[in-house]
C-alpha positions as a Markdown table, in Angstrom:
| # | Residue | x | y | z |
|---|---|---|---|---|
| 1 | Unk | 7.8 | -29.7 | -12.5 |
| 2 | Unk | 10.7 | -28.1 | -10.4 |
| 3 | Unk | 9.5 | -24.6 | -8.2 |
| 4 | Unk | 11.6 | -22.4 | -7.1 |
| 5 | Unk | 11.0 | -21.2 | -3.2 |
| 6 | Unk | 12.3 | -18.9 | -0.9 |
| 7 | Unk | 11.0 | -17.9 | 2.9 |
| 8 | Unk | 12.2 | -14.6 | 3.5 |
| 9 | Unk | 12.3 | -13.9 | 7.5 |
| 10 | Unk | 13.8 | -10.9 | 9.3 |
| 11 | Unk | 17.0 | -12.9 | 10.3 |
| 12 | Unk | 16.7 | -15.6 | 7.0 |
| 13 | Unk | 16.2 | -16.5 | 3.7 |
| 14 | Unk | 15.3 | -20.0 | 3.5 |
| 15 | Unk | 15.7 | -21.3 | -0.2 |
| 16 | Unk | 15.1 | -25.2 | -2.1 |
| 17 | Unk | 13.7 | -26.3 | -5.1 |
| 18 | Unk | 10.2 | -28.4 | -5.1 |
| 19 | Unk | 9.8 | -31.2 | -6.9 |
| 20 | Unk | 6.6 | -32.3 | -6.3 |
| 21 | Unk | 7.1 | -34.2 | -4.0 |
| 22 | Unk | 9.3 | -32.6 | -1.4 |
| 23 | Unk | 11.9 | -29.3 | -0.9 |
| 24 | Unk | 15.2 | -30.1 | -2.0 |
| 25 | Unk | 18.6 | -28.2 | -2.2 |
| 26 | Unk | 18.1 | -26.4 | 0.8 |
| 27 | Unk | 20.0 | -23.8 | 1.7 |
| 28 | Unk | 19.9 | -20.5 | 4.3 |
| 29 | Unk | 21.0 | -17.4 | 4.1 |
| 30 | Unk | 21.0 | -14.1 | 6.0 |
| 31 | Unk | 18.8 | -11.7 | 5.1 |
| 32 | Unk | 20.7 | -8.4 | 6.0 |
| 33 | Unk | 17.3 | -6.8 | 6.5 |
| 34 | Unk | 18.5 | -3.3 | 7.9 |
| 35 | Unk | 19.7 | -2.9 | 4.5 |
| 36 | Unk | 16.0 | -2.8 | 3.0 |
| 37 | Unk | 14.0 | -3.9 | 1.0 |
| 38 | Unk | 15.5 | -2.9 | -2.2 |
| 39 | Unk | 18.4 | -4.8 | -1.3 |
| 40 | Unk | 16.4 | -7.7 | -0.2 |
| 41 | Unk | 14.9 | -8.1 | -3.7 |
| 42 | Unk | 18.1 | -8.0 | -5.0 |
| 43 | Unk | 19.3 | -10.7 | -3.0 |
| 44 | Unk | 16.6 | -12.6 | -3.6 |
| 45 | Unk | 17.2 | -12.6 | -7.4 |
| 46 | Unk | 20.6 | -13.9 | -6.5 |
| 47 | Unk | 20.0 | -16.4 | -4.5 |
| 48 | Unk | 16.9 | -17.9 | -7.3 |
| 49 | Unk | 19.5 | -16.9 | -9.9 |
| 50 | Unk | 21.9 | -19.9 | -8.3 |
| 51 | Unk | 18.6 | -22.7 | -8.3 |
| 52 | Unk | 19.4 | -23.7 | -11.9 |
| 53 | Unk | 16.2 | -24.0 | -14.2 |
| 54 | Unk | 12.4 | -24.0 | -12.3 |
| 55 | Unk | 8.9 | -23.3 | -13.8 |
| 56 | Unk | 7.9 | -21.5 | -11.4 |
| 57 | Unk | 8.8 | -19.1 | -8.3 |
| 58 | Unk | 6.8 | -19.8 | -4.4 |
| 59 | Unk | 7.5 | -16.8 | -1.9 |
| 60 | Unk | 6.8 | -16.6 | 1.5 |
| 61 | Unk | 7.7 | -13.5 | 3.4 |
| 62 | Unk | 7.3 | -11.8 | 6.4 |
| 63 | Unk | 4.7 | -9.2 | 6.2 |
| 64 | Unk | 1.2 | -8.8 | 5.0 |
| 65 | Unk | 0.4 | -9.8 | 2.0 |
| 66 | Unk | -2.0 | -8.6 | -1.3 |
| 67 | Unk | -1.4 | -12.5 | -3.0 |
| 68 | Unk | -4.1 | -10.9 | -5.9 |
| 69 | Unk | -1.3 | -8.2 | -7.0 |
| 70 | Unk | 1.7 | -9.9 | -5.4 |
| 71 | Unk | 3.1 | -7.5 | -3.4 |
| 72 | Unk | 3.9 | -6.7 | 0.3 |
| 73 | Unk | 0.9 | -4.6 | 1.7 |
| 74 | Unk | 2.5 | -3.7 | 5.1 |
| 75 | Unk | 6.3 | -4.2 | 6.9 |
| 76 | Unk | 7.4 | -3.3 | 9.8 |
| 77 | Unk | 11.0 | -1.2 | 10.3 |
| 78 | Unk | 12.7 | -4.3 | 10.6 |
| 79 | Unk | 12.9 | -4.5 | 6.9 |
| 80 | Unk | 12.8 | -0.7 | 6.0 |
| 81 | Unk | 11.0 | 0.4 | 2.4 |
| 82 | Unk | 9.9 | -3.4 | 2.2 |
| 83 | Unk | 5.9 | -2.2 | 2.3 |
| 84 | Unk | 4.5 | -1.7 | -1.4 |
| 85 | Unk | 7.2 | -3.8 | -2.7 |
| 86 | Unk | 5.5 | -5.4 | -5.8 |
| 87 | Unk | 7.5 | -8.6 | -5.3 |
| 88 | Unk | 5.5 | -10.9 | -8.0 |
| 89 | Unk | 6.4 | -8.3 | -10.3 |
| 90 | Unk | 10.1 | -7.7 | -10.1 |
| 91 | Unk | 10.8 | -11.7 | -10.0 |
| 92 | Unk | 8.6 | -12.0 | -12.8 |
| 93 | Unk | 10.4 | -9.6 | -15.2 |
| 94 | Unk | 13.5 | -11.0 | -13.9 |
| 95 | Unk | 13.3 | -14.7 | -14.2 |
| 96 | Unk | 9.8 | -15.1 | -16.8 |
| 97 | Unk | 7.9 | -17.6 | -14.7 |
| 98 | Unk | 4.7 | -17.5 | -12.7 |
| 99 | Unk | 5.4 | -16.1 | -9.0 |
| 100 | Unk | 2.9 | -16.8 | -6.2 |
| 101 | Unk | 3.6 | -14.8 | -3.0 |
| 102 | Unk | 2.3 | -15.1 | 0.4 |
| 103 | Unk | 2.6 | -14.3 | 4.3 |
| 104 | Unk | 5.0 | -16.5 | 5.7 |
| 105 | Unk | 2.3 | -17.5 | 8.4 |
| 106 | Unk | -0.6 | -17.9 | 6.0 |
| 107 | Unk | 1.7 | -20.1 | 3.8 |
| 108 | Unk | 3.0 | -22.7 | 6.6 |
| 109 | Unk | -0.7 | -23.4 | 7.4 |
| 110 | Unk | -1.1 | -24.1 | 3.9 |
| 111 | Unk | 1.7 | -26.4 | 3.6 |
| 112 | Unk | 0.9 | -28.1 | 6.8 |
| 113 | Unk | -2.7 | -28.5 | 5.6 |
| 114 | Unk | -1.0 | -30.1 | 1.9 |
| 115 | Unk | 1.7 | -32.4 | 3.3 |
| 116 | Unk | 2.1 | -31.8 | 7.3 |
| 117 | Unk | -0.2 | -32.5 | 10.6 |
| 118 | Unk | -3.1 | -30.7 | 9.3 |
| 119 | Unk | -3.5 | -32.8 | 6.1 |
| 120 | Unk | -7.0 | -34.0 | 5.5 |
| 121 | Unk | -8.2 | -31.1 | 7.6 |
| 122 | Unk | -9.9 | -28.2 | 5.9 |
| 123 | Unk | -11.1 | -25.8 | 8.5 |
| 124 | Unk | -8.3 | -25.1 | 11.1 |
| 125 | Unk | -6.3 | -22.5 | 13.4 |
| 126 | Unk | -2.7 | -22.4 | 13.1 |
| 127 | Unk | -0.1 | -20.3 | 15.2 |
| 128 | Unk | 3.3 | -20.2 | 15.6 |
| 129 | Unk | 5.4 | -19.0 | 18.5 |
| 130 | Unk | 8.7 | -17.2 | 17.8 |
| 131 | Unk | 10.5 | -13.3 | 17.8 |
| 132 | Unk | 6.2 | -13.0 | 18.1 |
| 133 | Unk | 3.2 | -14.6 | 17.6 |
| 134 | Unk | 1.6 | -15.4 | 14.1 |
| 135 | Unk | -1.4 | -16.8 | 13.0 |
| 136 | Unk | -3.0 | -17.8 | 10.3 |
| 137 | Unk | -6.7 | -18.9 | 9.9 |
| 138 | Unk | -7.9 | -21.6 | 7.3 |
| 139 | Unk | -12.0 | -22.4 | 6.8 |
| 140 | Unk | -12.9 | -24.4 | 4.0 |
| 141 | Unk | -9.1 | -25.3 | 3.0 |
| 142 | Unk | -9.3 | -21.3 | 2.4 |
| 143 | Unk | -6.9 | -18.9 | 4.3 |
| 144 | Unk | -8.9 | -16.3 | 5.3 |
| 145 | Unk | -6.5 | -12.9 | 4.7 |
| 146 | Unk | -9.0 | -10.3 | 6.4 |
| 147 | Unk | -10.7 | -7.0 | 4.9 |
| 148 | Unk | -6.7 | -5.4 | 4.7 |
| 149 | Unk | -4.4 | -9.0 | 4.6 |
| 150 | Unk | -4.1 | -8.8 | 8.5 |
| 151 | Unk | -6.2 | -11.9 | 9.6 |
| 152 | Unk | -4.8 | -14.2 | 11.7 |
| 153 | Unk | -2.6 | -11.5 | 13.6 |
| 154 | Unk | -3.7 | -13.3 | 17.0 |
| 155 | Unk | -0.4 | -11.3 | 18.5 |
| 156 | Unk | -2.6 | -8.5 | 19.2 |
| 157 | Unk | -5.1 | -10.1 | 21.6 |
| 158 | Unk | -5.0 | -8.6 | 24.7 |
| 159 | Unk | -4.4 | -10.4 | 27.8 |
| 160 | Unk | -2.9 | -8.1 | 30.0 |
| 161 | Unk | -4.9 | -4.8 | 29.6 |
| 162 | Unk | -3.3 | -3.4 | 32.8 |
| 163 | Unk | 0.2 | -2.9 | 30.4 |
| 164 | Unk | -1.7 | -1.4 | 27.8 |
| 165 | Unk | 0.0 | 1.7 | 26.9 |
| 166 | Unk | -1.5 | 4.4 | 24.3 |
| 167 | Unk | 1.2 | 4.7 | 21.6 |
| 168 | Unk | 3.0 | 1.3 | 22.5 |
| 169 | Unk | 2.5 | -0.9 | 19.4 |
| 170 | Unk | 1.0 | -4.6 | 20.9 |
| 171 | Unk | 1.5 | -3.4 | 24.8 |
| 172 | Unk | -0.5 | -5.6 | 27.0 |
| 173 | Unk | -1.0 | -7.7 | 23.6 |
| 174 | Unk | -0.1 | -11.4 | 23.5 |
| 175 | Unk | 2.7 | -12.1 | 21.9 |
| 176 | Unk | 4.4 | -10.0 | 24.2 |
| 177 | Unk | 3.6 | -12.6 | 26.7 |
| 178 | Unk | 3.7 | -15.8 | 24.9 |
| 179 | Unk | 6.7 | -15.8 | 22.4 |
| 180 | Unk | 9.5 | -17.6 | 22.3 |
| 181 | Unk | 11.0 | -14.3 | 22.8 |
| 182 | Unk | 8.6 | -13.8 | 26.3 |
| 183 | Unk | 10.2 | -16.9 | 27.5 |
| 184 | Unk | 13.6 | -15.6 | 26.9 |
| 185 | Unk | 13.0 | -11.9 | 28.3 |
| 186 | Unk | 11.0 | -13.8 | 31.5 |
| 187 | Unk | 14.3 | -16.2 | 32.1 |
| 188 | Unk | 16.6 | -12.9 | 32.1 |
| 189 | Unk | 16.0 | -12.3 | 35.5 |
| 190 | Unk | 16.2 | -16.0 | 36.7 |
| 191 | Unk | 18.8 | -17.5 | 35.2 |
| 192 | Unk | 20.5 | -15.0 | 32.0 |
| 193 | Unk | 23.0 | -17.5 | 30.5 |
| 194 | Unk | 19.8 | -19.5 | 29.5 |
| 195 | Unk | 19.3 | -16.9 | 26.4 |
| 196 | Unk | 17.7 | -19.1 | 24.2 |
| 197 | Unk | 15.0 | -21.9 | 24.1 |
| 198 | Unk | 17.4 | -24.6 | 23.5 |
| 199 | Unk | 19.2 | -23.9 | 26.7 |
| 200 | Unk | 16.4 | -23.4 | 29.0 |
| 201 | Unk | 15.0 | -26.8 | 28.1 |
| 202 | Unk | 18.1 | -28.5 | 28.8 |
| 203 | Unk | 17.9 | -27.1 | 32.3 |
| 204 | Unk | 14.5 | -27.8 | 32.6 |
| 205 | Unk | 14.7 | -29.7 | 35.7 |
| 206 | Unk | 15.9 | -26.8 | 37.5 |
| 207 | Unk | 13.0 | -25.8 | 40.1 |
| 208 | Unk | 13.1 | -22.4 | 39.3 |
| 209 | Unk | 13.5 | -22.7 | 35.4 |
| 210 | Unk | 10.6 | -25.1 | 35.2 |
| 211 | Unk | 8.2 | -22.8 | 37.3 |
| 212 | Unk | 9.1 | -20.1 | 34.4 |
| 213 | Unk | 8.4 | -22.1 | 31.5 |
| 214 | Unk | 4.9 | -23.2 | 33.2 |
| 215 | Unk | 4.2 | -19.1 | 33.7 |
| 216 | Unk | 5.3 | -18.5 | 30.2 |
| 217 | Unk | 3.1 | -21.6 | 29.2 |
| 218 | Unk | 0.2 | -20.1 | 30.9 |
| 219 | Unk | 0.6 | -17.1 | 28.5 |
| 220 | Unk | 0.1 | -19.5 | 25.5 |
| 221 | Unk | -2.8 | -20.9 | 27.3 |
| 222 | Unk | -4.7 | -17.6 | 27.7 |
| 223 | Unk | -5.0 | -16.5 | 24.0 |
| 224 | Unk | -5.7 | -20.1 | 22.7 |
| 225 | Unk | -8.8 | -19.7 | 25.2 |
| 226 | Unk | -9.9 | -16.4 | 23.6 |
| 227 | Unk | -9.1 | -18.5 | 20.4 |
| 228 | Unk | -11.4 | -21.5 | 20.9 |
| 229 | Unk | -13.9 | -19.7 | 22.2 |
| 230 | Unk | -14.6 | -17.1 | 19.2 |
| 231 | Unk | -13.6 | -19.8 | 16.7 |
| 232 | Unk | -14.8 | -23.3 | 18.2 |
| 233 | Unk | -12.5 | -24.8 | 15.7 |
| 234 | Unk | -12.2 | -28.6 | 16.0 |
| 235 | Unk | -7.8 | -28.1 | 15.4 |
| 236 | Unk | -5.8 | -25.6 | 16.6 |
| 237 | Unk | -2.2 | -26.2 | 15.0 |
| 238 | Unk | 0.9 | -24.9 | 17.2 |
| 239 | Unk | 4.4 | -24.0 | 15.3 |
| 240 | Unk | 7.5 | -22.3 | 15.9 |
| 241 | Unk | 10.9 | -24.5 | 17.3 |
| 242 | Unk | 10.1 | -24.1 | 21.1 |
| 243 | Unk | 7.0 | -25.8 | 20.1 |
| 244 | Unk | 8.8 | -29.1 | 19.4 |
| 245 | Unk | 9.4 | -29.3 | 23.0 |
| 246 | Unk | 6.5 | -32.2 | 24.1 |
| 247 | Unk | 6.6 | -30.7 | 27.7 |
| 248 | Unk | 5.2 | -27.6 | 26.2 |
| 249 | Unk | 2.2 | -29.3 | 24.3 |
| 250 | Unk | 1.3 | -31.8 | 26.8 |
| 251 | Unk | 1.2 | -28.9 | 29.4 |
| 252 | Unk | -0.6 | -26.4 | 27.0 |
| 253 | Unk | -3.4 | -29.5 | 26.1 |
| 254 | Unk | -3.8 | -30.3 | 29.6 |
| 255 | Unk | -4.0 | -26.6 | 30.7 |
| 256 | Unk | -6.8 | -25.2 | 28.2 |
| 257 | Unk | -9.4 | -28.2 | 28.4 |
| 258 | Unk | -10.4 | -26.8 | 32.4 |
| 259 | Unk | -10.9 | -22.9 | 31.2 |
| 260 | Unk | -13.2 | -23.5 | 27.9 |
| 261 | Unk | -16.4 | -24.7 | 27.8 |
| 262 | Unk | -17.9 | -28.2 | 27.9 |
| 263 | Unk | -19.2 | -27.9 | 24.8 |
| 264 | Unk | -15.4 | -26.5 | 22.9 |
| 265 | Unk | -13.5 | -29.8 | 24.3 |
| 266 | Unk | -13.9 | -31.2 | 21.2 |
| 267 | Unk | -11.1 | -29.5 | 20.1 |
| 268 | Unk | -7.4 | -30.9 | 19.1 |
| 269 | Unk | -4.1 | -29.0 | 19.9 |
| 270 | Unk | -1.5 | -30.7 | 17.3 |
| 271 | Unk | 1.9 | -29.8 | 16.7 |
| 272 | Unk | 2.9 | -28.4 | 13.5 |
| 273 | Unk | 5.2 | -31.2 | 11.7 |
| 274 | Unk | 7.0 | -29.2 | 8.8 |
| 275 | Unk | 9.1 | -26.9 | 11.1 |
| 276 | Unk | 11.5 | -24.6 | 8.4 |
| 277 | Unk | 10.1 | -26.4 | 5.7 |
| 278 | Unk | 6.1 | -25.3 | 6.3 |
| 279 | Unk | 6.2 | -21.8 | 4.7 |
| 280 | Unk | 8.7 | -23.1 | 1.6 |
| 281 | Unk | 5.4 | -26.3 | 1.0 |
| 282 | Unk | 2.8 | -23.8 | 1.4 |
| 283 | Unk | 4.6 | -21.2 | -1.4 |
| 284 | Unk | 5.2 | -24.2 | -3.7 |
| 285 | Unk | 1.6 | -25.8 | -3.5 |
| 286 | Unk | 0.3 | -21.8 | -4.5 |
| 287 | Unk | 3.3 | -21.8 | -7.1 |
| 288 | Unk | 2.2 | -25.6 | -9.0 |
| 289 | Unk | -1.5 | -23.6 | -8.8 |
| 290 | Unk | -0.5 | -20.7 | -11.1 |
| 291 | Unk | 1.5 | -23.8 | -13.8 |
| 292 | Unk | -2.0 | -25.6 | -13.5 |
| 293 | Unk | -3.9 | -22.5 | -14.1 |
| 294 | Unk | -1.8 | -20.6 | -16.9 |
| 295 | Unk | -0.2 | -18.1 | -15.5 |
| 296 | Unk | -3.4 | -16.7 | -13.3 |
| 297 | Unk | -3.7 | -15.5 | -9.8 |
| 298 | Unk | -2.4 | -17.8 | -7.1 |
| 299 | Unk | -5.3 | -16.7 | -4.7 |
| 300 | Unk | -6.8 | -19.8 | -5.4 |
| 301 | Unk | -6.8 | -20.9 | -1.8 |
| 302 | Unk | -7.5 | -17.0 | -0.2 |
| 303 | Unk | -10.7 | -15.8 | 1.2 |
């Protein structure tokens, strides 16, 4: 069984085949998203059109997600004309294979939960810290998509309801607060040469860089609090690269345990294990569904 899989991003397309076993041939590309999302399906069907023979097409892609139809339900401008595109559809008339397609947050959970940190583990949250904040949230090995394919979008918790401001999309809202992005745009004022997470880290020793990073770590700590609370999950999964730090998940573990409940500290904050190659599992494992099932719906593991 070889499966096609791309992870479409605003900045990448991640391709590789799956074997069954693991993602091989990987290969990145950029997605040229201002061009739209016409042209993104086209380049999609080049870049599969160069992965030889496969029985089957995973997608995971930035937006939300209808995985019963197969098509993008919502996209922001940063991929313009990308919502209502009936992805499944197109690949399928181009390439004649079954195509499962889902959010690229919803599908890293999934692939952690097959072959990464959460295996073994069937109820779990998962979020991932980047340009924003995603979630995704699993219950009985079952992502749970929400009434309109939005669950999960823990970004929009509000922790700072003093910046709210009417008609400003996620102001006051958490992932303007606790993405890797936040951590960037709270370093500008500090110390701007340090434009990205790896260089902050290397200058973590620096008194002022380090009492940054611990602000911008309280941020994280503040939804995951909200989180636990609504939840009481026993696993909370953290992703996204400035996750792979261990300063940031030792900090973030010992921070939460004093501001939840008693009863909640039960709960384990792991670190995702997959990184790049989460989203491409998760879209593989729904794509080897749809060759088990005949060709059905790959909402096998959707709620």
């Amino acid at each position: 069984m070889k499966i096609a899989v791309l992870d479409i991003g605003g900045t990448a397309i991640k391709s590789g085949i799956w074997d069954g076993n693991e993602i091989g041939m990987f290969r990145e590309w950029e997605t040229r998203a201002s061009e739209g999302g016409k042209a993104l399906m086209e380049r999609a069907k080049a870049i599969l059109h160069g992965c030889g023979s496969f029985d089957a097409i995973g997608i995971s892609t930035a937006g939300q997600v209808d995985t019963s139809a197969g098509k993008i339900h919502y996209a922001n401008d940063n991929i313009p004309g990308y919502t209502g595109m009936p992805v499944r559809e197109i690949l399928e008339q181009e390439f004649h294979v079954p195509v499962a397609v889902e959010n690229d947050v919803n599908a890293a959970a999934l692939g952690e939960m097959y072959n990464g940190a959460a295996k073994g583990l069937s109820d779990f949250l998962c979020l991932t810290y980047g340009t924003g904040v995603g979630g995704a949230i699993v219950m009985d090995g079952k992502v749970r998509q929400g009434s309109n394919y939005g669950g999960g979008s823990f970004g929009g918790i509000v922790v700072h309801p003093e910046d709210c401001r009417a008609g400003e999309l996620w102001s006051g809202c958490y992932e303007k607060y606790a993405s890797a992005t936040a951590l960037v745009r709270r370093m500008e004022k500090i110390a701007p040469e340090l434009d990205s997470g790896r260089k902050i880290f290397e200058s973590i020793e620096r008194k002022e860089v380090r009492e940054a990073v611990d602000g911008w770590i309280d941020e994280i700590v503040y939804g995951l609090v909200t989180l636990i609370h609504i939840f009481n999950p026993a696993h909370i999964l953290l992703g996204g690269g400035i996750l792979a730090q261990p300063y940031v998940i030792e900090e973030v573990r010992r921070k939460v345990m004093p501001l939840i409940g008693p009863d909640m500290r039960h709960v384990h904050i792991i670190r995702a294990l997959l990184g790049n190659l989460a989203g491409m599992t998760g879209a593989a494992m729904l794509a080897s569904f749809l060759i088990g099932a005949g060709h059905g719906k790959a909402d096998t593991f959707c709620g």
